[in-house]
N, C-alpha and C positions, 0 to 999 in steps of 0.2 A: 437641466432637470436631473440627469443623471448624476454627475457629481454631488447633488442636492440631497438625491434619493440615499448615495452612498454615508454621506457624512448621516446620516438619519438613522441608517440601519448600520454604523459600525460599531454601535455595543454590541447586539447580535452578532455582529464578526468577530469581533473579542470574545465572546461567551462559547461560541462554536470551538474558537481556539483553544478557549482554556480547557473545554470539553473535551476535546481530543487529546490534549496531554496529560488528561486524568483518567483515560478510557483504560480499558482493561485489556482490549487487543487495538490497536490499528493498524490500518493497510497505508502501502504508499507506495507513491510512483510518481514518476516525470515525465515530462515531452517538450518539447521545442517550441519555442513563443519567438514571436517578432515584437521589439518594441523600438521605434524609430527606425527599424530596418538593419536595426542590431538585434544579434541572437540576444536570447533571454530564456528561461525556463520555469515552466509552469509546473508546480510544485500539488500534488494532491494528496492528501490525507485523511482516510474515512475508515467509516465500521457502520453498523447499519443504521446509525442513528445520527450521522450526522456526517458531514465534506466538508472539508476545511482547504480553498483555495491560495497559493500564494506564487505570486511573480516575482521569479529574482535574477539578477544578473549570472549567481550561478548555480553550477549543476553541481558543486561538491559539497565538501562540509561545511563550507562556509555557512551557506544558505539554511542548513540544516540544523548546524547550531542559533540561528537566529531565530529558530520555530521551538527547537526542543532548548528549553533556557535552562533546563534542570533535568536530574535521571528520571526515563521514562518507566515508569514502572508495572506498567502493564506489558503485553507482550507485541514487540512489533514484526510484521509478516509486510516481505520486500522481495525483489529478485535479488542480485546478487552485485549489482552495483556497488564499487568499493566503497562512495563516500558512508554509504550507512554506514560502515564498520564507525565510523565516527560518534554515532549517538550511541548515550548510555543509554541499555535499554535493560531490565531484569531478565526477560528471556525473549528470542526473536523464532521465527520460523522463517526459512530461505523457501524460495515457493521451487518446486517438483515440476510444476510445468516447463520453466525457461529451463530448467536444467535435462529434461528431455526433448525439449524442443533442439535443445544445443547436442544433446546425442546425436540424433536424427540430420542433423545441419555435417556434424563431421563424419559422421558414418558414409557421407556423399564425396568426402572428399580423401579421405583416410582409409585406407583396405588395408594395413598392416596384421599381420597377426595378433601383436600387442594390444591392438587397440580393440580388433572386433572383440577380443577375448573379457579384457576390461569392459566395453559398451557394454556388451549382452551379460556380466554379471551385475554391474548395476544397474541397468532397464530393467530386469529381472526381482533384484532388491528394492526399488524402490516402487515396481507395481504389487511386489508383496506386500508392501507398506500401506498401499494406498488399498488393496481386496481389506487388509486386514480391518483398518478405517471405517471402509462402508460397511464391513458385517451390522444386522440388523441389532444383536446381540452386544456390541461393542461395547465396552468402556474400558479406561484406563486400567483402574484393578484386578478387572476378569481377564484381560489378556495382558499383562505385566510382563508374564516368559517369555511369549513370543514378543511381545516388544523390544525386549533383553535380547534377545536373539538374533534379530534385525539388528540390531547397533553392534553387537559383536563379528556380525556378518561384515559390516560395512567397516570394521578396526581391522581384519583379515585383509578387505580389499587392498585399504590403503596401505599396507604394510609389505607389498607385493611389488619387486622393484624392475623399472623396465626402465628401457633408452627412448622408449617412443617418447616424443616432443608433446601431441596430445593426451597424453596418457599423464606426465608428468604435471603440465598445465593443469588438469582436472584434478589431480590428486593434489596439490598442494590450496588448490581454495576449498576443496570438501574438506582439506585437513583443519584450515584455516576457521570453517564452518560446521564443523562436525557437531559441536552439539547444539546448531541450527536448527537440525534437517530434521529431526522426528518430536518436535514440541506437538504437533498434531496427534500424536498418537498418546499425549499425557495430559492433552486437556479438550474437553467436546468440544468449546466452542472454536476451536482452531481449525479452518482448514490448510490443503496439505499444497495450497496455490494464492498467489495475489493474485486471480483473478478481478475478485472484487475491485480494487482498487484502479485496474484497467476499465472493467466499465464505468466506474464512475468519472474518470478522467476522457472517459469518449466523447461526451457531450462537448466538451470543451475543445476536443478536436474537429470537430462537424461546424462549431461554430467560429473555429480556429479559420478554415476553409473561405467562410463568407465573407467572415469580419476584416481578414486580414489584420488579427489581432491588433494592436494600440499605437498609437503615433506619441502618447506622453507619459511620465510616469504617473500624473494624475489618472488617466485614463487604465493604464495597468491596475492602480491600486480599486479605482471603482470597479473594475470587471472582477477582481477578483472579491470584491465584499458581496456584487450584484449578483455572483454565482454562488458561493459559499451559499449565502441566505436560502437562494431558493434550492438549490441540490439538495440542503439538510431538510426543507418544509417536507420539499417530496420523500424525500426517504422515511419521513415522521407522517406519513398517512395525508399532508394536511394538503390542500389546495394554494397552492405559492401565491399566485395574483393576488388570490380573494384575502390571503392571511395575510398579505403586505399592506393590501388596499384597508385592512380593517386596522390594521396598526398604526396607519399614518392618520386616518380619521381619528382614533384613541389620542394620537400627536398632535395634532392639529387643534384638538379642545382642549388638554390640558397640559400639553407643554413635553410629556414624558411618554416617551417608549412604553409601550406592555413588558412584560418577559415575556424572553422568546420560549414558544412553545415549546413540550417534550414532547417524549414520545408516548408515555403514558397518558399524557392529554389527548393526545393523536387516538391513540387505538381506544380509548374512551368514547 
């Protein structure tokens, strides 16, 4: 029934798909799948209107040129995983959190001078970044200077030369990413973290837990149509069961799928 249910709803897994590589920003992230008791990785991709799930054998570019088949031209916002460096994307944003989280991680291990010097100037730069963001007043235009200023700030850091090991490591992927890290301060609807795309890949890990994720790849590919579907209903206002169950009744009498709901249908 499962398998049944999938082969039924995988135009809506294709429309989700096509959807998200026409979106304007999306989020992304990975995490670790079992399938046959071989690793695999579970691939997510969303923005507020829709998740787009995929199970692949890998965690690099491969797998991510097989999603993004052409330039993406919206904005995409990732931690700092090198395979992304691989999609074409118009403009990305590297999310602020892992990259303080990773201060915080070697500030425990690292007491050099070099380094605390470096931490605490950008922990500093980069919570400037993110006060200036929340102002209630914000927008790209009205604070364009200090915008400018902040990126000049952070071309100083980097140009600052020391022997410390973590110091070097850090400075050569911001340099790497440099005009990454402040897309959020030249467009509203960017934030300055992939959180998003963490919670939406939770569910998947919770359910990762029980399931003991897939024994086939048929089974991979229906888990990943089974979830896509309903993550995006729910993120579009609508009730998943009941929107599925009204769908297959519409299938069942005449042969053909509805389209899949929007979001403007949703919040209607």
């Amino acid at each position: 029934m499962w398998y049944r249910l999938a082969e039924i709803l995988t135009d809506w897994y294709e429309h989700i798909g096509d959807q998200a590589r026409g979106s304007g920003h999306l989020h992304a992230d990975e995490t670790g799948w079992r399938l046959s008791g071989q690793t695999h990785w579970l691939w997510c991709f969303a923005n507020g209107s829709l998740c787009y799930y995929m199970i692949d054998r890998s965690r690099g570019s491969p797998a991510l040129q097989r999603f993004f088949t052409t330039l993406f031209e919206g904005v995409l916002i990732t931690d700092f995983w090198a395979a992304y460096n691989s999609v074409g994307a118009v403009l990305r944003q590297c999310c602020h959190a892992h990259l303080l989280r990773e201060l915080e991680k070697t500030d425990k291990n690292n007491t050099s001078q070099a380094w605390r010097a470096f931490s605490k100037k950008l922990r500093r730069l980069i919570m400037d970044a993110i006060r200036l963001r929340r102002r209630e007043d914000f927008s790209p235009t009205r604070y364009a200077g200090r915008t400018e200023r902040i990126e000049k700030r952070l071309t100083a850091l980097l140009a600052q030369e020391t022997q410390d090991p973590d110091v070097n490591r850090l400075r050569k992927r911001l340099r790497r990413h440099q005009n990454d890290l402040w897309t959020f301060l030249h467009a509203m609807d960017i934030p300055y973290d992939n959180n998003f795309a963490e919670r939406q890949i939770r569910p998947a890990v919770i359910l990762r837990k029980n399931s003991q994720c897939n024994h086939s790849e048929n089974g991979a590919a229906t888990q990943a149509v089974l979830m896509s579907v309903y993550q995006t209903l729910k993120l579009r206002g609508l009730h998943p069961l009941k929107t599925m169950a009204s769908a297959l009744t519409q299938y069942m009498k005449t042969g053909q799928l509805p389209p899949l709901p929007d979001k403007t249908v949703a919040d209607q």
